[in-house]
C-alpha positions as CSV (number, residue, x, y, z in Angstrom):
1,X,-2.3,4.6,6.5
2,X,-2.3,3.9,10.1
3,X,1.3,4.2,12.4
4,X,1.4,0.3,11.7
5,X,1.4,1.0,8.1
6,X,-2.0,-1.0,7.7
7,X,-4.9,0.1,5.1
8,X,-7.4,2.1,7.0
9,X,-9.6,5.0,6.4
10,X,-11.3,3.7,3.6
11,X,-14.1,6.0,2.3
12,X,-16.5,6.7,0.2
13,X,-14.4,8.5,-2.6
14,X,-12.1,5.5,-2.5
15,X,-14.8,2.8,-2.7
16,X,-15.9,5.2,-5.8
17,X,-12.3,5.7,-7.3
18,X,-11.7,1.6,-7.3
19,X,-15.0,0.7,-8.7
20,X,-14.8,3.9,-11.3
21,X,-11.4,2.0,-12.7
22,X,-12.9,-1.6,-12.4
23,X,-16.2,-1.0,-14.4
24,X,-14.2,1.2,-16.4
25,X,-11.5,-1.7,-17.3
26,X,-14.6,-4.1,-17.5
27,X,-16.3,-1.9,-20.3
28,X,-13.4,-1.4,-22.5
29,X,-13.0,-5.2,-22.2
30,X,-16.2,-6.5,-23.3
31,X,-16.5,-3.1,-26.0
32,X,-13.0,-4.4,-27.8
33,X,-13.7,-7.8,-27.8
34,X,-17.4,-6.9,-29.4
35,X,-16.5,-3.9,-31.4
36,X,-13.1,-4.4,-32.7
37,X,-13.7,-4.9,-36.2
38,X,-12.2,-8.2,-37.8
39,X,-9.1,-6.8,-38.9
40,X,-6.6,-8.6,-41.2
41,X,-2.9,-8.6,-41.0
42,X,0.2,-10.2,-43.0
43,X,-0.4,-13.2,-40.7
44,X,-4.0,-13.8,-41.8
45,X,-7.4,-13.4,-40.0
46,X,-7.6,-11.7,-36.4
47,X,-8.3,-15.1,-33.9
48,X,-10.5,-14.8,-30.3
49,X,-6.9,-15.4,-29.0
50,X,-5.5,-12.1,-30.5
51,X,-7.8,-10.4,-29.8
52,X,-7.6,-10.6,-26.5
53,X,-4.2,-10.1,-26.2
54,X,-4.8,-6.8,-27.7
55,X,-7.4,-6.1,-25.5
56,X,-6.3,-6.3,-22.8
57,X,-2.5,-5.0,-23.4
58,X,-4.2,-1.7,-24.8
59,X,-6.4,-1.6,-21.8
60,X,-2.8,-1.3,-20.1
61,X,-1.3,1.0,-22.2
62,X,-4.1,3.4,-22.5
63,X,-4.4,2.9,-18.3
64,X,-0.9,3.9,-18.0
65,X,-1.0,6.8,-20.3
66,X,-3.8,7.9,-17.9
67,X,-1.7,7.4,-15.0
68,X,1.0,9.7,-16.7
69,X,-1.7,12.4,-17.5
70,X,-3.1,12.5,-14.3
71,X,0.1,14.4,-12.8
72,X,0.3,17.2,-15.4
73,X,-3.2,18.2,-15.1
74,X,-3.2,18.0,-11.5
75,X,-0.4,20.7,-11.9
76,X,-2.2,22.7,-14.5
77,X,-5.7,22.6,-13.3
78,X,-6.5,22.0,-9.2
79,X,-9.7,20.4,-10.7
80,X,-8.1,17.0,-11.5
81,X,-6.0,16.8,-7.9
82,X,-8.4,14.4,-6.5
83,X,-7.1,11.9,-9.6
84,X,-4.0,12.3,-7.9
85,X,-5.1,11.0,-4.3
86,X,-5.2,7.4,-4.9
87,X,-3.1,7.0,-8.3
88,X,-1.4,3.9,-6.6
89,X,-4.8,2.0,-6.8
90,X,-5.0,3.3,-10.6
91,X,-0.8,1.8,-11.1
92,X,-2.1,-1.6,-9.6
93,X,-4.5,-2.1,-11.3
94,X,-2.7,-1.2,-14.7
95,X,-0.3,-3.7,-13.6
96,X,-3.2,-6.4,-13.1
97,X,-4.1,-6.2,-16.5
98,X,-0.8,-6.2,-17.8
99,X,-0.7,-9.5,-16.4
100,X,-3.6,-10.4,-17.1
101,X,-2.0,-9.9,-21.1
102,X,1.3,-11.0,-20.1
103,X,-0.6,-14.3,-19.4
104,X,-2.9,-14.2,-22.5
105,X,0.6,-13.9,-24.8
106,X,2.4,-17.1,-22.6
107,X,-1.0,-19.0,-23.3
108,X,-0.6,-18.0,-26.8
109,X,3.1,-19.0,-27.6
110,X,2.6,-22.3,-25.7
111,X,-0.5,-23.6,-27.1
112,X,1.0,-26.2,-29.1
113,X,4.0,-26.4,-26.2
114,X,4.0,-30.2,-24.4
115,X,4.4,-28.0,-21.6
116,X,1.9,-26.5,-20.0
117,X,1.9,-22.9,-18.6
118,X,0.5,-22.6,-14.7
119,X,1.1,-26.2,-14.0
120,X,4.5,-26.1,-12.1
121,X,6.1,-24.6,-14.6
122,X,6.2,-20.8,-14.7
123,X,9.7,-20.9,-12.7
124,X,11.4,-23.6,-13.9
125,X,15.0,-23.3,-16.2
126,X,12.6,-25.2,-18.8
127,X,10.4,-21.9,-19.1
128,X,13.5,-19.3,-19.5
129,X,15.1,-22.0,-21.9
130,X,11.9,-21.6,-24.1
131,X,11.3,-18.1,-23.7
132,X,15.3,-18.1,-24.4
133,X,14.5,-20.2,-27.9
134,X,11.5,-17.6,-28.4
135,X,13.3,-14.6,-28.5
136,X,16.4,-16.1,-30.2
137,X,14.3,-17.7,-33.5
138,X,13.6,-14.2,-34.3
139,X,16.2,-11.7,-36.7
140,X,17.9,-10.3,-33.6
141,X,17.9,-7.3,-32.0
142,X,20.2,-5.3,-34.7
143,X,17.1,-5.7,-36.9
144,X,13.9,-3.6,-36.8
145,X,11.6,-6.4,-39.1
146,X,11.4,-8.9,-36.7
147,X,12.7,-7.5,-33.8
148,X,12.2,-9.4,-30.3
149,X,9.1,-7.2,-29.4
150,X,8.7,-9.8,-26.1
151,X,11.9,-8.4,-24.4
152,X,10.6,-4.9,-24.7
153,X,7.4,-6.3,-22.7
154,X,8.9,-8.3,-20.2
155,X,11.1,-5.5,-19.1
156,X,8.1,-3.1,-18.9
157,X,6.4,-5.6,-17.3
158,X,8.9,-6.3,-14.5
159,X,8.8,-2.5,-13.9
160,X,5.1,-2.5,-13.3
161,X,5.0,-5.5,-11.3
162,X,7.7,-4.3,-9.1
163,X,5.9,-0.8,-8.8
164,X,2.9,-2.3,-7.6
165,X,4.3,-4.9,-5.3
166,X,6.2,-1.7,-3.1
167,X,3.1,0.6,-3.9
168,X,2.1,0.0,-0.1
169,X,3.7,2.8,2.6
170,X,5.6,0.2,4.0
171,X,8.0,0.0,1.1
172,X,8.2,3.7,1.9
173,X,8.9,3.4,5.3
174,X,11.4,0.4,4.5
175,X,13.3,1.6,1.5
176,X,13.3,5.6,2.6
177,X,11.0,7.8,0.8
178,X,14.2,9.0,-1.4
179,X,14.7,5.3,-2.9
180,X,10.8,4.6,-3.2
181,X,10.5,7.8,-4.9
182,X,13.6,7.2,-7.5
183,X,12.0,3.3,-7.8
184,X,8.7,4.8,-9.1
185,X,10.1,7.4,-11.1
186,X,10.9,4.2,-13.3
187,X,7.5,5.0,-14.7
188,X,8.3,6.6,-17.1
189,X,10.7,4.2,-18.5
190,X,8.5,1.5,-18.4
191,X,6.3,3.8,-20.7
192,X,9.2,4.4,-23.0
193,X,9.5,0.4,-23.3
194,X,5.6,0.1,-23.4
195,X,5.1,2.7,-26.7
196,X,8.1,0.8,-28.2
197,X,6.3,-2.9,-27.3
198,X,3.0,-1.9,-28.9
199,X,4.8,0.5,-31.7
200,X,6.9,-1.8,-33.5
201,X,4.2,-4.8,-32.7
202,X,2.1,-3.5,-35.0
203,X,3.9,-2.1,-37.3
204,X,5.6,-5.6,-37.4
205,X,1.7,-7.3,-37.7
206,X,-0.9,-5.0,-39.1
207,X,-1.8,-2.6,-41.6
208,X,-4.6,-1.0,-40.0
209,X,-3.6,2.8,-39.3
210,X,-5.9,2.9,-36.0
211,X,-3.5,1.9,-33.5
212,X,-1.0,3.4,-34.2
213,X,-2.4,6.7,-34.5
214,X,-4.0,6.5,-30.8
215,X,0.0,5.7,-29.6
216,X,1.4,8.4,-31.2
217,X,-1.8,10.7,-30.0
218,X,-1.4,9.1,-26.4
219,X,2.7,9.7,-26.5
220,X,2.1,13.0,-27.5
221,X,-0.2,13.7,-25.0
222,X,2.0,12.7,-22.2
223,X,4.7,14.7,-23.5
224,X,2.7,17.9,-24.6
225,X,1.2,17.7,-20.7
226,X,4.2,17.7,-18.8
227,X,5.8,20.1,-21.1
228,X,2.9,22.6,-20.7
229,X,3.1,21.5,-16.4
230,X,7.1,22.3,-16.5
231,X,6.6,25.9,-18.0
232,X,3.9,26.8,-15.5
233,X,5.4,25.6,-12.5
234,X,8.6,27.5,-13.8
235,X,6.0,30.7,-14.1
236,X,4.7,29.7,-10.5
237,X,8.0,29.2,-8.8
238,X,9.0,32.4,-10.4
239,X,6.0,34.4,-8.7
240,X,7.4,32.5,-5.5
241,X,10.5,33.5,-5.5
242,X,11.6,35.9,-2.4
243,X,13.6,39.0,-2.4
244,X,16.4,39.0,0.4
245,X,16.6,41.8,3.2
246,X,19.9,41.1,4.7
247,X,22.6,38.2,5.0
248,X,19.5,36.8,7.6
249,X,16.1,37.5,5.9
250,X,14.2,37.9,2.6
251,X,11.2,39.4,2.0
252,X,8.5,36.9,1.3
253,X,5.3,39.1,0.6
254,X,2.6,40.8,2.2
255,X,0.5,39.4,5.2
256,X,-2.6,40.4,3.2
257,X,-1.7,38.0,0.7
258,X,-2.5,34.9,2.6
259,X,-6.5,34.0,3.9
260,X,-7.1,32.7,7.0
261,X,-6.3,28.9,7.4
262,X,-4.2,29.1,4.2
263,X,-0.6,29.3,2.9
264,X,1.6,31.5,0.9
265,X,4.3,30.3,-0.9
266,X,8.3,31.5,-1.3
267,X,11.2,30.1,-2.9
268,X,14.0,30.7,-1.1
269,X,17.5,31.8,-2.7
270,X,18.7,28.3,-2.1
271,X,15.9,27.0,-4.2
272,X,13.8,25.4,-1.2
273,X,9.3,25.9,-1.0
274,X,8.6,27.2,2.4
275,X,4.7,27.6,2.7
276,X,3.8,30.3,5.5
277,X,0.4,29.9,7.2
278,X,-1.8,32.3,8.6
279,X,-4.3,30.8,10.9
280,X,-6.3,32.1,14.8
281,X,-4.0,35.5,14.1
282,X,-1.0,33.5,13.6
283,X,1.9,33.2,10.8
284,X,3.9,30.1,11.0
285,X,6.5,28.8,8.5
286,X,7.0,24.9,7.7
287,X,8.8,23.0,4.6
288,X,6.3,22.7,1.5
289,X,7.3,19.4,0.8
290,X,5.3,16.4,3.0
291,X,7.2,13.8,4.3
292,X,5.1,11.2,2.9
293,X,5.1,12.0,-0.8
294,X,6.6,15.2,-0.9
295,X,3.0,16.8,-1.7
296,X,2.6,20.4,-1.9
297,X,1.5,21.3,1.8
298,X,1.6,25.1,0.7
299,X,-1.8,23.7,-1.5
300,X,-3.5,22.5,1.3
301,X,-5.5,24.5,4.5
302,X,-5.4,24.4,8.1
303,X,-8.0,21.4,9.5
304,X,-8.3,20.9,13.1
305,X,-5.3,22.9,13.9
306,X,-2.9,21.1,11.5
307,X,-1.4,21.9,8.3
308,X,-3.6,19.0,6.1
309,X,-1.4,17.6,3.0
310,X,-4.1,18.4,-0.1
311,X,-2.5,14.8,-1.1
312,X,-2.8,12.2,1.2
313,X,-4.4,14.1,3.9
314,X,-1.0,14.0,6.5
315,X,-1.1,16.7,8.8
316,X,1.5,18.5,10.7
317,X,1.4,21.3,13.1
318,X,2.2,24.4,11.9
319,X,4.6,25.8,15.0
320,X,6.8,22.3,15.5
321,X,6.2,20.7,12.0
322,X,5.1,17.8,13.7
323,X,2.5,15.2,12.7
324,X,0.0,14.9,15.5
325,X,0.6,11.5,18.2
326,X,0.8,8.4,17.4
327,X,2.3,9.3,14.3
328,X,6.2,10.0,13.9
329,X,6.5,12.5,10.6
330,X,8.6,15.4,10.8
331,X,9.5,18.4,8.5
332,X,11.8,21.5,8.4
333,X,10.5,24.9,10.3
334,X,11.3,28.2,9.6
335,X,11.6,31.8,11.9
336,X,9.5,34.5,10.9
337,X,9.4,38.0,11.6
338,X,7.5,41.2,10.7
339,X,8.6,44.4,9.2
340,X,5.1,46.8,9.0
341,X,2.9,44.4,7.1
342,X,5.5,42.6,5.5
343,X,7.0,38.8,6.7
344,X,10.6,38.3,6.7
345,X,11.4,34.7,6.3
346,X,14.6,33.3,7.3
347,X,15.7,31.0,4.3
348,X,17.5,28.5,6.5
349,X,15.9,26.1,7.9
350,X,15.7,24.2,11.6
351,X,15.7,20.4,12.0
352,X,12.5,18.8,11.0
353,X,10.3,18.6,14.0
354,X,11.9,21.9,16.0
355,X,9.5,24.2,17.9
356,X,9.4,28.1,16.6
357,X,6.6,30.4,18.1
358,X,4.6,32.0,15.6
359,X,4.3,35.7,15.0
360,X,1.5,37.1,15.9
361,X,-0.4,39.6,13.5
362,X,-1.1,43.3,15.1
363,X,-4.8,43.9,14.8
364,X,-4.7,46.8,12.4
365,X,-2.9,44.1,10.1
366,X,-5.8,41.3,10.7
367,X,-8.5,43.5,10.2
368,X,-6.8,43.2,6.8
369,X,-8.0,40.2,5.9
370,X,-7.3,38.3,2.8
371,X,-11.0,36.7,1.1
């Protein structure tokens, strides 16, 4: 993003990433709507309409399952962190083909309506008084045979849509990166509502096993993953964590435990990541969190004298905290010392942006090392 929040730096690996997803939505497409055998339900034959509905909202829901996935394993294995890097184009594009169903099912209920959908008519009190009549001609939502299956879709749909439409750094910028955060966090609700939607769909509608068992393989996957991500970063933030010295300092390891141009990081008693560099004979200590996304700068290397975010590629410099001019992003600093070969960290930290010279490592030390 540039300082005017516009979309720059497109390259290569983006260009691949988008048209990866694109072909990747296209084949599933075309492969459902060839391969899918003719299945029967308790409402008779499978029509072309159906079925593409349901290829398109299980494009969706297998896309956002993805999405969910790719978070986890970036955690677990540093193999899948370039997944992470542009995850945003993967949510808006989930939420383009969510509408893309969303429409497919309006089309659907209205075919015989005297009303015609995307003529004038998508936000007028005639189409919530219909939609209203929809979900009321059903049992009720005390019920689970018949139960209004739409509202669990619309709200999951509103989630996405609203996800997508702030996915852009401005929203960021505008909203705070706290709210933005706690907005998208509302992923995994929608998820929630979206397993529920498809669930009790076709339970309601088919009796074909198939779908069902790939939701409850792709719910269990999400959950299995960040189950298995929670108990090893609880492992790694245990490894982190820093033994304290005096009311001032804790010990935060050895300086042969960090290679040139990369970071070690501690947990402070306070709970806080603080990733400590070593770079041209230098330690310096900054906040681990990035002040775009809160990535893990203690995961990414010195490039071109800045600390480089292994996320989104933000950069800071290591002795002020200080993305480099014209940009504006700040994070904490920290004061360092040595004791023999050991750093002393002081766990509180200085106002983002605040100048501390780094320590400079003796030469017996750097002849030390780390590969």
């Amino acid at each position: 993003m540039a300082v005017l929040y516009q979309p720059v730096i497109w390259n290569r690996n983006k260009y691949i990433y988008d048209a990866a997803l694109i072909v990747a939505v296209a084949v599933y497409i075309y492969a459902f709507l060839r391969l899918s055998p003719d299945i029967a339900d308790h409402m008779g034959r499978v029509d072309g309409a159906i079925r593409q509905i349901r290829a398109w909202g299980t494009c969706a829901f297998l896309m956002l399952t993805l999405i969910l996935c790719i978070g986890p394993l970036a955690r677990l294995d540093k193999r899948f962190t370039p997944l992470l890097y542009n995850r945003r184009h993967f949510g808006v594009l989930t939420a383009m083909v969510a509408s893309v169903h969303a429409s497919k099912v309006l089309g659907w209920y209205f075919a015989f309506s005297p009303r015609v959908p995307y003529e004038g008519y998508w936000f007028t009190n005639a189409t919530f008084t219909e939609l209203y009549r929809l979900l009321e001609s059903g049992p009720g939502l005390t019920q689970f045979v018949g139960f209004p299956i739409e509202i669990l879709g619309i709200a999951a749909f509103v989630i996405l849509t609203i996800m997508a439409v702030t996915s852009h750094d401005f929203w960021m910028h505008f909203l705070t990166p706290p709210l933005w955060k706690a907005i998208h966090m509302a992923v995994y609700a929608c998820y929630g509502l979206v397993v529920m939607h498809v669930s009790l769909g076709y339970v309601q509608s088919s009796k074909n096993p198939t779908f069902a068992i790939v939701v409850a393989i792709s719910a269990g996957l999400v959950i299995c993953l960040h189950l298995l991500s929670a108990r090893h970063e609880a492992r790694r933030e245990k490894a982190f964590t820093t033994k304290r010295i005096d009311a001032d300092w804790v010990d935060a390891g050895a300086v042969s435990d960090i290679a040139n141009k990369r970071a070690a990081i501690a947990l402070t008693p306070e709970g806080e990541k603080v990733a400590i560099y070593r770079y041209d004979g230098k330690l310096s200590a900054i906040s681990n969190a990035c002040a775009h996304q809160n990535g893990p700068l203690g995961e990414g290397r010195i490039i071109g004298g800045c600390v480089t975010c292994p996320w989104h590629g933000f950069q800071y410099n290591p002795e002020n905290g200080r993305s480099p001019a014209p940009f504006t992003e700040k994070i904490a600093t920290y004061r360092l010392k040595l004791d023999g070969d050991r750093i002393l960290l002081d766990p509180r930290p200085n106002p983002p942006g605040t100048h501390v010279d780094p320590i400079i490592i003796p030469e017996s030390l750097e002849a030390d090392t780390a590969s």
